[in-house]
C-alpha positions, 0 to 999 in steps of 0.5 A: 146610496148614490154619494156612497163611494163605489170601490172596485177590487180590480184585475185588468188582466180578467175579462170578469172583472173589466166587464164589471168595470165597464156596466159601472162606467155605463152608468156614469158611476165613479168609483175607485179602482183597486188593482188588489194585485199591485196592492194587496189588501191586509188581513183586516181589510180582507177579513172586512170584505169577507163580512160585506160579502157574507162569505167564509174566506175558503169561498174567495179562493181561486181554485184554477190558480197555479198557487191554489194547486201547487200549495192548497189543493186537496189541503183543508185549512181553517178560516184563519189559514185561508185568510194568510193564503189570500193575503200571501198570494193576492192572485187567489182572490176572486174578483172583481169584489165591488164595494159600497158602504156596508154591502159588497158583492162579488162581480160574477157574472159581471150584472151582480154588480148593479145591484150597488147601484 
């Protein structure tokens, strides 16, 4: 699985996801690094990483964010809405989401993502 590419959906800002960056690096692991907030991922791309992930887009929500609580909290929205909320305020995703091939996982705690490789 080694000459799959590894894609990382990245916040500098977040220790999480600067940890995850870091074990991969460790390992001498290249990868691309996605800084999601600069550029968002669509709808589709969203809805793909959901699938690798095997996650509903509610799960990917930031709950501690100002956005979440000033415009969902206490709301019940379907998979579609969730997927505008991630895709309109990109601050609510999760991260770091890493990716390769097929499979994903969500970099939390950070060691999830050597499960890639």
């Amino acid at each position: 699985m080694s000459d799959i590419p590894l894609r990382i959906y990245h916040n500098k800002r977040c220790s999480k996801s600067r940890a995850a960056c870091q074990l991969i690096a460790e390992r001498g692991v290249d990868a691309e690094i996605v800084d999601y907030l600069a550029t968002p991922p669509s709808r589709d791309e969203l809805r793909e990483l959901l699938r690798k992930l095997g996650m509903k887009p509610e799960q990917l929500v930031r709950r501690g964010e100002a956005v979440f609580k000033e415009h969902y909290a206490g709301r019940s929205l379907s998979d579609d809405e969730w997927l505008e909320a991630l895709a309109t305020h990109p601050i609510l995703i999760e991260r770091p989401i890493v990716v390769r091939g097929e499979q994903a996982v969500l970099g939390r705690p950070p060691e999830k993502v050597l499960e890639l490789l």
